[in-house]
C-alpha positions, 0 to 999 in steps of 0.5 A: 305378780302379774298372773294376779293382777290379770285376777284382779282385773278379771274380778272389777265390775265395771262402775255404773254412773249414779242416777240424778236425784232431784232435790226438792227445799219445801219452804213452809210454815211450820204450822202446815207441818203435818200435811208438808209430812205428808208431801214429803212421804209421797215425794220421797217414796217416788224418788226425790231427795226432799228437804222440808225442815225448817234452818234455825238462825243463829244470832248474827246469821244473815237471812238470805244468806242462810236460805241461800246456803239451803237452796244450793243443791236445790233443783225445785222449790215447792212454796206451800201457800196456807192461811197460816204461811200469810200470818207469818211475817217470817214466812212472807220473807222466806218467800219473797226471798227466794222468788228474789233470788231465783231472779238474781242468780245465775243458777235457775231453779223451778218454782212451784207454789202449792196451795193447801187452803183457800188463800189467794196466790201473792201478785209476785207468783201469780206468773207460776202455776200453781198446784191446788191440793185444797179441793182433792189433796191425793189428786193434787198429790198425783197431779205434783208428783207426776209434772215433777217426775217429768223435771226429772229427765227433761229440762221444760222448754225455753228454760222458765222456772215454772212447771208450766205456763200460768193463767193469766193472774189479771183475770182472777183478780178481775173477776174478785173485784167483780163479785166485790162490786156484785155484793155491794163490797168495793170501795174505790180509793183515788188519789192525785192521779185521777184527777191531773188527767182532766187538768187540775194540777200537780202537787207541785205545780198547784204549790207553784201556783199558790205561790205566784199568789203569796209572791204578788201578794208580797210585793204589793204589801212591801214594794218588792220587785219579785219576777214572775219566776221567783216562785219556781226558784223558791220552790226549787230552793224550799220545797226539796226537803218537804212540800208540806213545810213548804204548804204551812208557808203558804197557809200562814200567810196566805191567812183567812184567803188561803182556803179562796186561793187554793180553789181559785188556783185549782180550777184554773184551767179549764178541765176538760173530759177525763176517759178515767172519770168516765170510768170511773161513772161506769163503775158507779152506775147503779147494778140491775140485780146487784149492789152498788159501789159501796163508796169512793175515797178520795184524797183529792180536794176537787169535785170532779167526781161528784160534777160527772156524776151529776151529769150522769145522774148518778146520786152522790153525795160529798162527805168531808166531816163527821157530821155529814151523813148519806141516803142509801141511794147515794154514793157517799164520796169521803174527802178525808183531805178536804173538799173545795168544790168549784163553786158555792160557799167553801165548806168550815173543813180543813184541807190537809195541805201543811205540816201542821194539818198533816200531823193532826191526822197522823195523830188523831187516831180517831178522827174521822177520816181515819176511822172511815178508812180504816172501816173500809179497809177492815170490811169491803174491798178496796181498789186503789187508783192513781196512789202511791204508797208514800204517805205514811198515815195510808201505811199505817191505817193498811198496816193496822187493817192488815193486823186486824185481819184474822184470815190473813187474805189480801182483799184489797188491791193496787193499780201499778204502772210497770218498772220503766225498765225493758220489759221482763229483764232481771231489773224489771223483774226485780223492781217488780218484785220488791214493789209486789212484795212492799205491797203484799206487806199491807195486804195489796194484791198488784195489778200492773198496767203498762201506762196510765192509759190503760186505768180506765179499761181495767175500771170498764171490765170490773163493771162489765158483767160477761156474757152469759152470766146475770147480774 
């Protein structure tokens, strides 16, 4: 018995540990089918275990839990960017699913976004290098192919996600709004913060105002004995649920006086110089060898923009109703809000300062203001300035202009002020993410600025022409 244990053991070979396989999940649209084959062919043949098919969806199944569950042994996640990947709502999600995941878990997977057409990287990848199989599709392949095999026997250094450092994603989308501005295709698009700079005030603060007006006015006609501190209280009181509500307040009864009111309260302070305005001239400046701004669009009620224009000799020309029209030498300002310039006759316009006046807008599908923006939207590229992404006529005119677009390409961009969270933490990371991805949505690229202060020098550098090159 022992004898044959010996030939046993003399016979065992010993057992060499299996090689690492790194597996690769190919998030794509099912559209791109046949060139995902074919990076799936080539990937395999150098020895990578990778999924590409598409999971289906049971009723009941929870999306990110169902992507989650395919990631698990997933080491590399190859995110195929086309044309056809941008029309999916679907495949957006899957996207922004899994670079949300990829910050919230523990488990760190590398990140890698292949471009197969010419379709613009989205603002919460544009960290990550990506592969460009569009212009050499086997040099492409190559280039993968090899930066993966690299994965496969060392971890990249300081443990980032991405293959390697990308280029700095600010700088393409300045360079796109540049060529924008040289084919005479840039609209500017400003809201309330632009003009709080050079001291007009607040929404909150303007409704303050309007109502120290109403609460004088009230105790002269009815000996009331209102303090000087009724209209803060109110406004804290009544202005919670909707500033709107509490602007129909004020319209009615301020009555014929409330367009008269609402500009002297304004303008009551003496603005001062705005750096943002200023920029704001230096992009409007007319171009040697190029096209102008195509326009601004302003939610603003001010003339801020038209007075420094003036100074600079720049020909402008405010447009706040259908019948108004423009010199092609100059820049039409649409003031699809209203307009209250700081002197003159005040213009037969409505200001869309209550519920009421913000309903007719919302409502009228064709009304002028909204048939300009979305014109803008559908046919230039639009920055968005000193704008939130609150108001829900905005959304909805980005939301039809994004439906409308057969290419699916972000043109249109946003200026955001970074999370007030520690800089790259996960929660800064993931705000940043969900903000980017409620972006893109509406078909807005991000550019993030660390302060407000620093708007008017993204402004300056879509205007500067660099050096060596003609305007």
């Amino acid at each position: 018995m022992a004898k044959k244990t010996k030939v046993a053991s003399q016979r065992r070979k010993p057992i060499k540990p299996k090689q690492s396989v790194t597996r690769i999940f190919i998030s794509h649209s099912e559209r791109d089918k046949k060139i995902v084959d074919r990076i799936s062919v080539r990937l395999r043949s150098g020895g990578f275990d990778v999924f590409a098919d598409h999971f289906q969806l049971r009723p009941g199944d929870n999306f990110q839990r169902k992507i989650s569950e395919e990631l698990t042994e997933a080491a590399v996640v190859l995110i195929v960017l086309s044309k056809n990947s941008f029309r999916s709502e679907w495949v957006q999600q899957e996207f922004a699913t899994i670079a949300l995941q990829q910050e919230v878990s523990e488990r760190q997977r590398r990140i890698v976004p292949i471009k197969i057409d010419e379709i613009p990287v989205p603002s919460y990848l544009a960290h990550l290098q990506y592969i460009d199989l569009s212009q050499d599709f086997e040099s492409g392949l190559e280039r993968l192919t090899a930066e993966l095999d690299v994965t496969k026997v060392a971890p990249l250094a300081g443990g980032t996600n991405a293959i390697t450092v990308s280029v700095d994603s600010g700088e393409a989308q300045i360079r796109t709004l540049r060529e924008a501005l040289r084919r005479g295709r840039l609209t500017l698009v400003c809201g309330a913060g632009v003009s709080v700079g050079a001291g007009i005030p607040a929404w909150g603060n303007l409704l303050v105002r309007l109502l120290d007006r109403l609460m004088e006015r009230l105790s002269k006609n009815y000996s009331l004995d209102l303090g000087k501190s009724t209209a803060i209280e109110f406004q804290k009181n009544y202005g919670r649920s909707s500033s709107l509500i509490l602007g129909k307040y004020l319209k009615n009864n301020l009555g014929d006086d409330f367009a008269s009111e609402t500009r002297d309260a304004l303008y009551a302070e003496v603005t001062e110089s705005s750096t943002l305005i200023d920029s704001i001239v230096e992009l409007s400046r007319p171009q040697r060898d190029a096209n102008p701004l195509d326009s601004i669009i302003t939610f603003n009620f001010d003339c801020l923009i038209e007075e420094a224009l003036e100074k600079n000799v720049v020909a402008n020309k405010p447009i706040f109703s259908e019948s108004i029209r423009h010199d092609g030498n100059e820049l039409p300002i649409y003031h699809v809000h209203g307009y209250l310039p700081r002197t003159g006759l005040i213009p037969q316009t409505e200001l869309v300062f209550s519920e009421d006046a913000y309903h007719s807008q919302f409502i009228e599908a064709f009304s002028w203001s909204n048939l300009i923006q979305l014109t803008k939207l559908t046919q230039n590229t639009c920055l968005f300035i000193g704008i939130s992404l609150t108001d829900p006529n905005m959304r909805r005119l980005l939301d039809v202009a994004w439906r409308k677009n057969p290419d699916k390409t972000m043109s249109h961009f946003i200026v955001k002020r970074s999370p007030d969270h520690p800089r790259d933490s996960a929660l800064d990371r993931v705000s940043r993410l969900l903000e980017e991805q409620d972006a893109n949505a509406l078909g807005l690229n991000v550019i993030w600025i660390d302060s407000f202060d620093s708007l008017p020098a993204v402004l300056s550098s879509i205007a500067k022409i660099p050096n060596g090159q003609e305007q």
